[in-house]
N, C-alpha and C positions, 0 to 999 in steps of 0.2 A: 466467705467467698463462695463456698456453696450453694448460698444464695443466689447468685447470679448465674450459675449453669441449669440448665435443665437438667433432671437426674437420671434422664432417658439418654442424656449425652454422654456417656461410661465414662475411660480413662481419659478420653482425648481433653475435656475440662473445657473452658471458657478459649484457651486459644486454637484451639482444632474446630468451635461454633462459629471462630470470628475469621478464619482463613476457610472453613469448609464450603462442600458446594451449596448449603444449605441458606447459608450468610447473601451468595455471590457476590463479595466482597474477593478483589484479588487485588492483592499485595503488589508491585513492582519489585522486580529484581534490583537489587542496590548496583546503582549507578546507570543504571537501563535509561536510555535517552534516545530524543531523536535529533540528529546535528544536520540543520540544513547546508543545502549543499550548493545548489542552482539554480537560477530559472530557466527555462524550455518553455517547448509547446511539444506537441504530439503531432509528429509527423505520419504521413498517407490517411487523415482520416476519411478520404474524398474516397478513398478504394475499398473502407466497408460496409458492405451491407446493411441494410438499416442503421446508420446512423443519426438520422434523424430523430429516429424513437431512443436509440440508447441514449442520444444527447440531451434530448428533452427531460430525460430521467436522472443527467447529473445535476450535483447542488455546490455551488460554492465551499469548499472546504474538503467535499470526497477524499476520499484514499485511495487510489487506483494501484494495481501491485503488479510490479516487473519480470517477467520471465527473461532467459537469456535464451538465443537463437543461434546456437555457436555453430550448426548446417544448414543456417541460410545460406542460398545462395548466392542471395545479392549483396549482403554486408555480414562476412563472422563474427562480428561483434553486436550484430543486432539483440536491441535488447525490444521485448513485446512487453505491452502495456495492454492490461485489461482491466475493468472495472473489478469492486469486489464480488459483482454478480457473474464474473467468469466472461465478461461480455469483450470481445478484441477491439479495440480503439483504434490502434496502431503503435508507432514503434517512438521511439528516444531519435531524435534527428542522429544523423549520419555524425553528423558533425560533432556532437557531441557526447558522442558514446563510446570513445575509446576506455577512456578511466574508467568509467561506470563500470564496465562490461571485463576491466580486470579487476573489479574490486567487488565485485559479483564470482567470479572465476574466481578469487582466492576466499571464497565463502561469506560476503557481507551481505548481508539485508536493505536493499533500498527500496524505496516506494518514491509514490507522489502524491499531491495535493492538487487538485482542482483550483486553480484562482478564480479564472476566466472564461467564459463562450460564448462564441457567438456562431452564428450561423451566417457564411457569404456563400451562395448560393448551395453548392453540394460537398462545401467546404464546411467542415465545423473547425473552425480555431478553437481550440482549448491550448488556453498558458497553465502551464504545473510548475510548482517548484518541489526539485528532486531533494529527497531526504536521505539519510544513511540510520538507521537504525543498529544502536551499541549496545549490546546487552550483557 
């Protein structure tokens, strides 16, 4: 067995080479899933700022990752959507963000997925479908 560790690698042996950062090899947490949930779009994209360029920059399949906005003014349930480059897209329709945004509030992990975009004039449609991530 010796054989197969480097001898540089001390006590940690063959399973501390094949989980370390050295491998980047990471493991999943047992039962860590991601359970889809819905499909949406991404509401006000037509109110940011260069969207054109951040749109042009998404790919079918993205991750885009949700913040909650519980002193908005306009909706306390808002929940924000941004790329994974920090970029604001806009928000989870109105309508469909009550659940989300308690089950964000009782500490759950959701994200989305990029389906669809297109571009009608200063409008970018993008469809996501919302995931919950179980860990």
């Amino acid at each position: 067995m010796n054989d197969l560790v480097k001898k540089d690698q001390g006590q940690g042996g063959l399973i501390s080479y094949l989980v370390g950062k050295e491998s980047g090899l990471v493991l999943p947490k047992p039962f860590e899933r991601d359970i889809y949930l819905f499909d949406s779009h991404v509401a006000g994209t037509s109110h940011v700022e260069g969207i054109e360029e951040i749109g042009a920059s998404l790919q079918e399949g993205d991750h885009l990752v949700f913040y909650r906005e519980p002193e908005n003014s306009h909706d306390p349930q808002a929940i924000r959507i941004e790329t994974v480059r920090k970029e604001k897209i806009g928000y989870v329709p109105r309508q469909d963000n009550v659940v989300f945004s308690r089950l964000m509030d009782a500490g759950k992990v959701l994200f989305a997925k990029v389906m669809e975009k297109e571009m009608k004039g200063t409008w970018l449609k993008i469809e996501i479908k919302i995931y919950l991530h179980e860990s």
